[in-house]
C-alpha positions as a Markdown table, in Angstrom:
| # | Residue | x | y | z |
|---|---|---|---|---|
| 1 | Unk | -172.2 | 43.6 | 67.4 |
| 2 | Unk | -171.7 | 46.8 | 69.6 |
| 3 | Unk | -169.2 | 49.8 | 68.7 |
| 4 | Unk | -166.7 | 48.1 | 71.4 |
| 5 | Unk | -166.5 | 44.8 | 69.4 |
| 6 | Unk | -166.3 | 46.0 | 66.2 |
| 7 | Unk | -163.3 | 48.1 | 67.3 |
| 8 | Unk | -161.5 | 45.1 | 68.9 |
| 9 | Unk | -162.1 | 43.3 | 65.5 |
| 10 | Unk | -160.8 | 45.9 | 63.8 |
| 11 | Unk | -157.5 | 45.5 | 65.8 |
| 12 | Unk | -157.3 | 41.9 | 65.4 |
| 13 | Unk | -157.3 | 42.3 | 61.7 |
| 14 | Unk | -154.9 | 44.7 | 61.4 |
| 15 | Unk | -152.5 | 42.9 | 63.7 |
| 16 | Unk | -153.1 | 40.2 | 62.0 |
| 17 | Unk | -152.5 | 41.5 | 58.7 |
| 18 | Unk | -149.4 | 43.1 | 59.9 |
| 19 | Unk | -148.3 | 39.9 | 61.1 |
| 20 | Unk | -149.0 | 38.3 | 57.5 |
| 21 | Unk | -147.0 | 41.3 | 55.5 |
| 22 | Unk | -143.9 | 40.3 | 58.0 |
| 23 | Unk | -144.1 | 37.1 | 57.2 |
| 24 | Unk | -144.7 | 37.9 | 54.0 |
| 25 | Unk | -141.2 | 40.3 | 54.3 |
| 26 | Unk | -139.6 | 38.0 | 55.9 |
| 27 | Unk | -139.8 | 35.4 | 53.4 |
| 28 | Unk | -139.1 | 37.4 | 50.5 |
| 29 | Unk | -135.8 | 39.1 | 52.0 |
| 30 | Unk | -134.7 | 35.1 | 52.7 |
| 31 | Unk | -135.0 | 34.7 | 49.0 |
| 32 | Unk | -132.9 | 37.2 | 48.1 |
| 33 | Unk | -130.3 | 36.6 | 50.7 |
| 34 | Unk | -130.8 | 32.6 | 49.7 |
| 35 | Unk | -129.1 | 34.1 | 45.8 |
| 36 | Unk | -131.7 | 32.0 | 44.8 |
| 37 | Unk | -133.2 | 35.4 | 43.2 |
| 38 | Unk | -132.4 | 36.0 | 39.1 |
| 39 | Unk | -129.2 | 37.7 | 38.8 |
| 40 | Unk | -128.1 | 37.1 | 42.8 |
| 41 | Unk | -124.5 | 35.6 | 44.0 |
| 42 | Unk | -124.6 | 31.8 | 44.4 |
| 43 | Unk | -123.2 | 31.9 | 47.2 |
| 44 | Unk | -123.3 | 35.5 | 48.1 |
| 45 | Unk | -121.8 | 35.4 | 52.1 |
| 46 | Unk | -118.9 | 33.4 | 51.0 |
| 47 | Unk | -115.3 | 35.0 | 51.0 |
| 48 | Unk | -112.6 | 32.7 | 49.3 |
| 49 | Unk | -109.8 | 33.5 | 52.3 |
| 50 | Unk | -111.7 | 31.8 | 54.8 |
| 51 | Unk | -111.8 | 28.5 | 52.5 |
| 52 | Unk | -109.3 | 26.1 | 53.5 |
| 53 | Unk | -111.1 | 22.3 | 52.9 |
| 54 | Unk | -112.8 | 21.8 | 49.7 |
| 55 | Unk | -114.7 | 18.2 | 49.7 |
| 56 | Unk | -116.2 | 16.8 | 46.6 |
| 57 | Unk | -118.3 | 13.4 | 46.2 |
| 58 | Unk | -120.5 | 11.5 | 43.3 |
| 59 | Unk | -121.6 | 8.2 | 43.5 |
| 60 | Unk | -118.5 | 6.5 | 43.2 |
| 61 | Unk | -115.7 | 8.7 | 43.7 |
| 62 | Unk | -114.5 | 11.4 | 46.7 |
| 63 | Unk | -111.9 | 13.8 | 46.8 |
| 64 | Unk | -111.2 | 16.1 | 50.4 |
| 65 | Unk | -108.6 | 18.9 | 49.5 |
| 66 | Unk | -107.1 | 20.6 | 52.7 |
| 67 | Unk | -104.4 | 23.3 | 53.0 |
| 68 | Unk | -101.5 | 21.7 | 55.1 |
| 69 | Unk | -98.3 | 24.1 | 55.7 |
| 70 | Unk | -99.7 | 26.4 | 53.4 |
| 71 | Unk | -100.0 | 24.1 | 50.3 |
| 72 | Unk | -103.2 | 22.6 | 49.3 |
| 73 | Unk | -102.8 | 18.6 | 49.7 |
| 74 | Unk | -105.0 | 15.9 | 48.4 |
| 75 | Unk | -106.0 | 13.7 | 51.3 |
| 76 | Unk | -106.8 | 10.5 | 49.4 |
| 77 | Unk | -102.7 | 10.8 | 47.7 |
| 78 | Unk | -101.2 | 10.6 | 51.1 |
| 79 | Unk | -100.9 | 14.5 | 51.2 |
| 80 | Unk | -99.5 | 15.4 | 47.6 |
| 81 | Unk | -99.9 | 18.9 | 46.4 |
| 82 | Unk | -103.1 | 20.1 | 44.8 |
| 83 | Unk | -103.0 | 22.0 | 41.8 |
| 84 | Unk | -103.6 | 25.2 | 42.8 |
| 85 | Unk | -105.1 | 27.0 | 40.4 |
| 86 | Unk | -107.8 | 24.3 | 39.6 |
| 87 | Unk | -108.7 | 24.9 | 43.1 |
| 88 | Unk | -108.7 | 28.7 | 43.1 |
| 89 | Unk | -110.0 | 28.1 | 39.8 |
| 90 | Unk | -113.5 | 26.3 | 40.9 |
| 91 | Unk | -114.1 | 28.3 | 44.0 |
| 92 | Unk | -114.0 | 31.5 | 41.9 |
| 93 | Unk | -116.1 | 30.5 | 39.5 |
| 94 | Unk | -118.3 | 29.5 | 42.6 |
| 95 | Unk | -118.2 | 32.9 | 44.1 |
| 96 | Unk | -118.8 | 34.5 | 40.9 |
| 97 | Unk | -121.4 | 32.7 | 39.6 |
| 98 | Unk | -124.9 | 34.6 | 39.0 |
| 99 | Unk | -128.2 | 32.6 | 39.1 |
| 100 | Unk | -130.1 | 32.6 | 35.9 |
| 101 | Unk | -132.6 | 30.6 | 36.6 |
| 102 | Unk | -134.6 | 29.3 | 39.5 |
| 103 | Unk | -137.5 | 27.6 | 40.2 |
| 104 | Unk | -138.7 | 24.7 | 43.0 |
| 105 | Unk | -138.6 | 21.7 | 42.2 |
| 106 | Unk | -139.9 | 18.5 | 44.7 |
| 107 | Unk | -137.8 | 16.3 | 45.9 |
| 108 | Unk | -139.3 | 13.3 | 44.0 |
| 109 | Unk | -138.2 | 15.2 | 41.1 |
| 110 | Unk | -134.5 | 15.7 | 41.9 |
| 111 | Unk | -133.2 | 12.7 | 40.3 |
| 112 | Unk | -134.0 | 13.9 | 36.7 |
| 113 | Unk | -131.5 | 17.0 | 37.2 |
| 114 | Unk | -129.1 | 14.8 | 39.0 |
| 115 | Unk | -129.5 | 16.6 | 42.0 |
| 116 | Unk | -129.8 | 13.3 | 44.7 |
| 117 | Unk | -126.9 | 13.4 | 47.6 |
| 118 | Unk | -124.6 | 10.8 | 47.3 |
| 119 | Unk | -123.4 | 7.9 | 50.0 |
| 120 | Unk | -127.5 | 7.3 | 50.5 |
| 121 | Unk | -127.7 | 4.3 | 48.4 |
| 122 | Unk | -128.8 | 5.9 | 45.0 |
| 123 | Unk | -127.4 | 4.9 | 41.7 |
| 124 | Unk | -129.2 | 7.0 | 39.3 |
| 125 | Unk | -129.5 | 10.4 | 39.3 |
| 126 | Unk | -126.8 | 11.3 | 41.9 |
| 127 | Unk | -125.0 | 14.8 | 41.5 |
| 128 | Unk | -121.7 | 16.0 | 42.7 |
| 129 | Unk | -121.3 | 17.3 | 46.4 |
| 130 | Unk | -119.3 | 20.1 | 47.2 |
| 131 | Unk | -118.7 | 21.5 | 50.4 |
| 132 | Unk | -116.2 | 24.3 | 51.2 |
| 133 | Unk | -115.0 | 24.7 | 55.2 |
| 134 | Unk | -112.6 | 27.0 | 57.1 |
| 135 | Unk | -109.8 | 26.2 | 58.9 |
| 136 | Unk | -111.8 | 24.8 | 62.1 |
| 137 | Unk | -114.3 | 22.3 | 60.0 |
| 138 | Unk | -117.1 | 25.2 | 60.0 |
| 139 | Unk | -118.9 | 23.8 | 56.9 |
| 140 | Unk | -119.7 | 27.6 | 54.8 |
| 141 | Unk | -121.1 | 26.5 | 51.8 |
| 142 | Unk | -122.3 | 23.2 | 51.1 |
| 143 | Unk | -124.6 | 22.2 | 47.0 |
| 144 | Unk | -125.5 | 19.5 | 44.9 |
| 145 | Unk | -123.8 | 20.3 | 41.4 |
| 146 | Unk | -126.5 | 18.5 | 39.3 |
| 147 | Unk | -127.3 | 18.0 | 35.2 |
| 148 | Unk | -125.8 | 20.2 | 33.2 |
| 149 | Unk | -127.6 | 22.3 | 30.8 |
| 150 | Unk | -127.2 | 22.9 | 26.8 |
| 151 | Unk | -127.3 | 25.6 | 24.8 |
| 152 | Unk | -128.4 | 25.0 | 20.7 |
| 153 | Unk | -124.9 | 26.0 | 18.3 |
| 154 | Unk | -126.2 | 25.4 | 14.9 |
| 155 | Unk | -122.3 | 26.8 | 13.6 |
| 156 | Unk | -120.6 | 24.1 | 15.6 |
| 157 | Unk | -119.9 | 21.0 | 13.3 |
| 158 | Unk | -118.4 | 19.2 | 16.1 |
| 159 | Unk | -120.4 | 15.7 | 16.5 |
| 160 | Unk | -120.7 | 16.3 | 20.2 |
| 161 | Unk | -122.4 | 19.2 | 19.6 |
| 162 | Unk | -125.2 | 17.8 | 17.7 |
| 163 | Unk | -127.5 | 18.1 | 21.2 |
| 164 | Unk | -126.3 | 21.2 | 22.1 |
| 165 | Unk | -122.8 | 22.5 | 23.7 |
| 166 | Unk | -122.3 | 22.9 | 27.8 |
| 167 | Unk | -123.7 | 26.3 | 29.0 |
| 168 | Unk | -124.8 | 25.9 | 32.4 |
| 169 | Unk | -125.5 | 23.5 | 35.6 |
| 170 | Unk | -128.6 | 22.8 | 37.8 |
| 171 | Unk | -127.6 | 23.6 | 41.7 |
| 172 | Unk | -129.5 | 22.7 | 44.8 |
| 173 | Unk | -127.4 | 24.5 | 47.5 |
| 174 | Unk | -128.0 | 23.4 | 50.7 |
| 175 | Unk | -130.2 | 25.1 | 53.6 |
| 176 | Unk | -132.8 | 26.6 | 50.4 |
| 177 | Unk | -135.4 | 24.0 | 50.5 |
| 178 | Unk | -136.1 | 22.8 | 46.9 |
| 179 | Unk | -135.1 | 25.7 | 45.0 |
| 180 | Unk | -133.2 | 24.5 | 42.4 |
| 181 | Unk | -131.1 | 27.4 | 40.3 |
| 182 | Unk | -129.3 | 27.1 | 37.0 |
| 183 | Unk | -125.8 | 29.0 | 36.4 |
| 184 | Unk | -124.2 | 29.8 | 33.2 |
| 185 | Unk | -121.3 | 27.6 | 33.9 |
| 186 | Unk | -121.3 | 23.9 | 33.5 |
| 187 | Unk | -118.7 | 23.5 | 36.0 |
| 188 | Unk | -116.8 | 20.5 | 34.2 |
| 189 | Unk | -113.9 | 20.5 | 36.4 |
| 190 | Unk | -115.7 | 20.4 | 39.8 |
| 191 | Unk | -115.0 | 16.4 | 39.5 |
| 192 | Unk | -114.7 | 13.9 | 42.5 |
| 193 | Unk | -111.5 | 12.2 | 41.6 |
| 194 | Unk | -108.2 | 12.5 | 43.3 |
| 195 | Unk | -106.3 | 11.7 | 40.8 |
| 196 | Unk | -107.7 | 15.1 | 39.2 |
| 197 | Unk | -106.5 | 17.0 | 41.9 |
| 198 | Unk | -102.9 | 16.7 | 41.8 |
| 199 | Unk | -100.3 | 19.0 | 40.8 |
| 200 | Unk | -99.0 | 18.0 | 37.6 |
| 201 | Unk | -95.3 | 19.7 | 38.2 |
| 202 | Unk | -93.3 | 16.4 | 37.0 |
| 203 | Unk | -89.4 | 16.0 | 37.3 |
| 204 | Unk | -87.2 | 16.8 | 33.9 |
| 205 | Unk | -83.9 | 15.1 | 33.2 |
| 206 | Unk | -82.2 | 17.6 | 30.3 |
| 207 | Unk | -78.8 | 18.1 | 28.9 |
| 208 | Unk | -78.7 | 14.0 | 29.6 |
| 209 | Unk | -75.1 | 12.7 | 29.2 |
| 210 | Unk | -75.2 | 9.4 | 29.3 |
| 211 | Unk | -78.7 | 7.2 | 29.4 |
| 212 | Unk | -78.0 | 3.2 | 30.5 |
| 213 | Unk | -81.2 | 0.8 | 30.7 |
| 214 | Unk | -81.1 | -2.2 | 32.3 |
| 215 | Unk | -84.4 | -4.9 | 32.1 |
| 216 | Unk | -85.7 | -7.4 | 34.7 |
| 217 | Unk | -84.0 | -10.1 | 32.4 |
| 218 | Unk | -80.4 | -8.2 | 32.7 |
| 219 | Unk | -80.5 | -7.4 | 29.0 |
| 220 | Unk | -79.1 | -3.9 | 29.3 |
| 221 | Unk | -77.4 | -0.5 | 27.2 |
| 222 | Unk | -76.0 | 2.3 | 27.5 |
| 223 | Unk | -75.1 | 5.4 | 25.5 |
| 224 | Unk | -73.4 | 8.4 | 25.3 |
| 225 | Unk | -71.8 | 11.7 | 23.8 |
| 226 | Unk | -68.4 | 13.5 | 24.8 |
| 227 | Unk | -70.0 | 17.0 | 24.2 |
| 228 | Unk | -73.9 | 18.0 | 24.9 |
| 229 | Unk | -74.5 | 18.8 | 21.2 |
| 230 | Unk | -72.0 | 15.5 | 20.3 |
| 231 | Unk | -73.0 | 12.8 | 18.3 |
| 232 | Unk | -74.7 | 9.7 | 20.4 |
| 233 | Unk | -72.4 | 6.5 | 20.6 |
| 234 | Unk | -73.0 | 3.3 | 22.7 |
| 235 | Unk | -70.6 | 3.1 | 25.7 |
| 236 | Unk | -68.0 | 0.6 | 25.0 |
| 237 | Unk | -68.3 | 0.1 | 21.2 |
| 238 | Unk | -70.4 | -2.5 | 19.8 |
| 239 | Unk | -71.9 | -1.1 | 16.8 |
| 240 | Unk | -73.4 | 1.8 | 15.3 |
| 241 | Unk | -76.6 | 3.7 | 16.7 |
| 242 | Unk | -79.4 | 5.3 | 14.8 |
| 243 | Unk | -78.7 | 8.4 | 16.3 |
| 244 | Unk | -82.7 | 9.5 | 15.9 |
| 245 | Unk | -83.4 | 6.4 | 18.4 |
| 246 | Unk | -81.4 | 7.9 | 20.7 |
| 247 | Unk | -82.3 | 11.7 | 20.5 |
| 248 | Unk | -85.9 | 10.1 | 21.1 |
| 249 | Unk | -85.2 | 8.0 | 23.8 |
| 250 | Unk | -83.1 | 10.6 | 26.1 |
| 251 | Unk | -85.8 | 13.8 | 24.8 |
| 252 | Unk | -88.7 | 11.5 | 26.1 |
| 253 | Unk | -87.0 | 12.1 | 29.8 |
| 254 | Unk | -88.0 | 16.1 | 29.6 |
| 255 | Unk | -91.3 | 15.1 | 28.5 |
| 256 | Unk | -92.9 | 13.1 | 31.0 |
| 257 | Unk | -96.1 | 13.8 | 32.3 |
| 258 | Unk | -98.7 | 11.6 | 34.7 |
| 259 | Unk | -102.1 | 10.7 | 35.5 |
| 260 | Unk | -102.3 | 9.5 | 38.6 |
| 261 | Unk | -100.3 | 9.0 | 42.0 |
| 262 | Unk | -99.3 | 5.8 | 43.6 |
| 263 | Unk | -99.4 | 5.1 | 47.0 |
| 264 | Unk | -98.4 | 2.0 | 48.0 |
| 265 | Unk | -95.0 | 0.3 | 47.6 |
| 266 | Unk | -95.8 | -2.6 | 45.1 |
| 267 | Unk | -97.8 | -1.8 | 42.4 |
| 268 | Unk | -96.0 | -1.9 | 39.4 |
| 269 | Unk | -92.6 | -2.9 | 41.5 |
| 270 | Unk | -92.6 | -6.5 | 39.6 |
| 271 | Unk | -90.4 | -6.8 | 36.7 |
| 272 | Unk | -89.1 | -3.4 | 36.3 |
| 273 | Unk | -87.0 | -1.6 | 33.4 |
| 274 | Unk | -84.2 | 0.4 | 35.2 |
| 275 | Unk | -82.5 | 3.5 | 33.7 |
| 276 | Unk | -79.8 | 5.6 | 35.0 |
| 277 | Unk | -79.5 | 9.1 | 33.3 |
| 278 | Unk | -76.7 | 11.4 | 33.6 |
| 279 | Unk | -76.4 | 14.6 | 33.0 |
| 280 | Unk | -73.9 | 17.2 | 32.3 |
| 281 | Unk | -75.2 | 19.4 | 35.5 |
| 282 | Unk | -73.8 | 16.7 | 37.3 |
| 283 | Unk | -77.4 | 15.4 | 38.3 |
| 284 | Unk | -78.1 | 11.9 | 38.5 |
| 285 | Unk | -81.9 | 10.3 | 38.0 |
| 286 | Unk | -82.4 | 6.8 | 38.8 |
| 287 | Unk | -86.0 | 5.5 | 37.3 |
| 288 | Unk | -88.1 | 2.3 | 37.7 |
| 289 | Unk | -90.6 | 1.5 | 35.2 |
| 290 | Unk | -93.3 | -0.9 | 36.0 |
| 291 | Unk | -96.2 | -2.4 | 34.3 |
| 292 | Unk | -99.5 | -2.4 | 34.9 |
| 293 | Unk | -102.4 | -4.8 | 34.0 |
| 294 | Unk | -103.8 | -2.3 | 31.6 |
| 295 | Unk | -100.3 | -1.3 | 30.0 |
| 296 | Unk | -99.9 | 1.9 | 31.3 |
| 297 | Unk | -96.3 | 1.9 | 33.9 |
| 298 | Unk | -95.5 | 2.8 | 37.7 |
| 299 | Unk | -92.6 | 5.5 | 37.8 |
| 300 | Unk | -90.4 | 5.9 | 40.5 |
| 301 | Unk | -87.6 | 7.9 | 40.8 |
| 302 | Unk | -84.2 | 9.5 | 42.7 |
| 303 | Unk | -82.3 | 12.3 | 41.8 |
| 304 | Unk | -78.9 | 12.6 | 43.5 |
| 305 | Unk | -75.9 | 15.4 | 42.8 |
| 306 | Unk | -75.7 | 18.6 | 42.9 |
| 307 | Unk | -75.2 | 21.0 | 40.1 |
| 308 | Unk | -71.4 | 22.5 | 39.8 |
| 309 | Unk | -70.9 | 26.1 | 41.3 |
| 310 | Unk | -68.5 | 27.5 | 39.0 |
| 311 | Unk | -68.4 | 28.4 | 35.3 |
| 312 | Unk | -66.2 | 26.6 | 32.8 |
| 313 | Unk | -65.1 | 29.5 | 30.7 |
| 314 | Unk | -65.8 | 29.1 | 26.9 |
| 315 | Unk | -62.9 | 28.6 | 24.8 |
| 316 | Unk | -61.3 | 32.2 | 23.5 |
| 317 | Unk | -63.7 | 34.0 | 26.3 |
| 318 | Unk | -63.3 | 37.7 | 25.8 |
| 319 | Unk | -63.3 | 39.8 | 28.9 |
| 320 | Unk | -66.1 | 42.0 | 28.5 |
| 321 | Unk | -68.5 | 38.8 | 28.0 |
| 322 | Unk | -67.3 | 37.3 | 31.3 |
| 323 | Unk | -69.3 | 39.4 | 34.0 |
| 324 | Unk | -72.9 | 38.9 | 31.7 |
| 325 | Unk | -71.9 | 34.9 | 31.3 |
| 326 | Unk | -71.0 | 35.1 | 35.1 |
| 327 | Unk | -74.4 | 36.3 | 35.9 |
| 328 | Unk | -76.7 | 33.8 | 33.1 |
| 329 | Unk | -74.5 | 31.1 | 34.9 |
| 330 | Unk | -75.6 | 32.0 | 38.1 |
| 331 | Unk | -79.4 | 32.6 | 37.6 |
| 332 | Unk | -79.7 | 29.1 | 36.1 |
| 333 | Unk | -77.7 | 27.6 | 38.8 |
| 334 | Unk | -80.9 | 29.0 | 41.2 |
| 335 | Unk | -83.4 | 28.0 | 38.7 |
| 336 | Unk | -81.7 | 24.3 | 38.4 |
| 337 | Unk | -81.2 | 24.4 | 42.3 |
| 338 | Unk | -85.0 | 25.2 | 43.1 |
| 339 | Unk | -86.1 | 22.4 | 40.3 |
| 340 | Unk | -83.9 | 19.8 | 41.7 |
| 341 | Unk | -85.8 | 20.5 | 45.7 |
| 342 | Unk | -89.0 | 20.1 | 43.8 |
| 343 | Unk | -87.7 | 16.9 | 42.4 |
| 344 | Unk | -86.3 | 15.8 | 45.3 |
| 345 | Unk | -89.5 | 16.3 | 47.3 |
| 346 | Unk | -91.7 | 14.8 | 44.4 |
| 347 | Unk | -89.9 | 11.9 | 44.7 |
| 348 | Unk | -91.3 | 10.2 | 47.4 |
| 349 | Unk | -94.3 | 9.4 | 45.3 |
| 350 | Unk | -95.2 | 6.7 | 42.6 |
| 351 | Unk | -96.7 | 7.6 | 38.8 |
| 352 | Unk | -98.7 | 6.3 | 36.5 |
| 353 | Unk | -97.5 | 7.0 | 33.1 |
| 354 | Unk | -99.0 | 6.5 | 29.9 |
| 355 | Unk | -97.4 | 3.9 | 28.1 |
| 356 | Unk | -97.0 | 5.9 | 25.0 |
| 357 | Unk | -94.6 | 8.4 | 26.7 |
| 358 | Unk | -92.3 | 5.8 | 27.9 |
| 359 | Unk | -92.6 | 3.3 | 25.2 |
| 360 | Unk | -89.3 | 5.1 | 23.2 |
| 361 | Unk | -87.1 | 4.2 | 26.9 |
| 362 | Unk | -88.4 | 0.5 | 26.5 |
| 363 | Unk | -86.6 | -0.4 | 23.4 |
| 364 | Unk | -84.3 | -3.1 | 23.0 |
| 365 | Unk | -80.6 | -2.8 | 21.9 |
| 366 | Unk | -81.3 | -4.2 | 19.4 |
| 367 | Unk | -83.7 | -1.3 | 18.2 |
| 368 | Unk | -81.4 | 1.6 | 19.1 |
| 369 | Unk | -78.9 | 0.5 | 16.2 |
| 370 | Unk | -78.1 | 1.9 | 13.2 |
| 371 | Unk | -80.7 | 1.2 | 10.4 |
């Protein structure tokens, strides 16, 4: 080998090595930017304001979350409201989440963390998509949310804790090959089901009046009481009332909650328990009870009225406590007014709710009389 060869070998090895350490570079700067590095961002280019779809799937279930008007809707309940602080809730705890672990992982092996896609025919193994977009559809972040990791509490006597308690979840986010990365957050409430999703606001009939039920066999009562702290009677006479039947019957009308939304106008519409509550804002609510094949009840409802404008002075009134009475009026007036819109707007909507909750406005009149 001359002096001239040499020297062009010499070149080719440098360039060569020079091309190997970019690589080399290169690759390592994409694992940092990936977050998949200990102590990165999850999802570290990700800024919450441009999120406005948040889709989640599992193997049986799938739940697409859009803002509509400037409310967050879920698109499988015919647009009801989110709850929006679940869903603020989980993309925080997205952004904020640090990787603590991180390590490849083949693909064969993915359905031992959970960590296979769902819709591709799998039934073991499959983890929970999420995938956040912006306004336009622009997919930004898209992972698998797979098994969820335990942490050893030998202080907690709970029986579920026997294995170890929730401390973290496998991730493979999408676009980072098979790096899976663990996060000290088991993300429990990044679930797939609709009925998850929804705003729990729920109506509340107070300061009830009068309370009639009528059933789908036309057995019906009704009671009622002069005064809002009165004493409960039946309307029309016909006995005395237990009056702790009826203080629970009327207080289970404030109470109310649901766990799912109804679309559709005939499930639970056969055979249905009617009330009628009045109430001494001058607010009317008209509610259909329902059963269902695994006792729980379909809840519909109307409100109608509107609540009075003016203040019945209280009896022997002094003059100085007018102007604050005036003004406590008034601010619950606007408090009563903004509840009823909600109502009003809520109504459109079917519920499913717990048979428990309603079981003290499904009495007989029997039941309601004096023991």
């Amino acid at each position: 080998m001359n002096r001239k060869q040499f020297l062009w070998l010499m070149l080719a090895v440098v360039l060569l090595g020079g091309a190997g350490l970019g690589l080399f570079w290169k690759d390592i700067t994409a694992y940092r930017d990936s977050g998949a590095k200990i102590g990165a961002p999850l999802i570290p280019s990700l800024k919450i304001s441009d999120v406005a779809r948040l889709r989640l799937q599992d193997a049986g279930h799938e739940v697409t979350l859009v803002i509509k008007d400037k409310v967050w809707r879920v698109e499988q309940r015919g647009g009801y409201p989110a709850d929006f602080s679940a869903i603020s809730g989980l993309i925080l705890k997205l952004v904020d989440a640090k990787v603590v672990q991180s390590e490849t992982v083949g693909a064969s092996l993915h359905g031992r963390l959970n960590l296979l896609a769902p819709g591709k025919g799998a039934k073991e193994g499959v983890g929970t998509l999420v995938e956040m977009s912006d306004a336009g559809g622009k997919v930004l972040a898209s992972m698998i949310l797979g098994k969820v990791s335990l942490k050893k509490d030998p202080v907690n006597p709970l029986p579920n804790a026997r294995d170890g308690v929730p401390a973290g979840r496998h991730i493979l986010v999408a676009g980072r090959g098979d790096t899976v990365v663990v996060v000290p957050d088991p993300l429990e409430k990044a679930v797939a089901r609709p009925g998850e999703w929804v705003a729990r606001d729920f109506f509340k009939a107070e300061r009830i009046k009068s309370l009639q039920s009528t059933a789908s066999d036309g057995s019906t009562w009704k009671i009622g009481r002069d005064e809002e702290w009165g004493q409960w009677k039946f309307v029309g006479g016909g006995g005395g009332l237990d009056p702790s039947a009826a203080v629970t019957a009327t207080n289970a009308l404030s109470g109310l909650s649901f766990t799912d939304v109804v679309l559709d106008d005939k499930t639970g519409a056969d055979k249905p328990v009617v009330l009628v509550a009045e109430t001494f804002d001058k607010l009317t609510y008209t509610i259909h009870l329902g059963p269902l094949a695994n006792g729980d009840f379909v809840l519909r409802y109307k409100v109608t009225g509107e609540p009075p404008k003016a203040r019945k002075p209280e009896a022997k009134e002094k003059p100085e406590d007018k102007e604050r009475l005036d003004k406590e009026f008034a601010e619950a007036r606007l408090r009563l007014e903004a509840r009823v819109l909600l109502e009003q707007a809520r109504s459109q909507w079917a519920y499913v709710v717990p048979a428990k909750q309603v079981a003290p406005l499904l009495v007989k009149r029997a039941q309601l009389g004096a023991r």
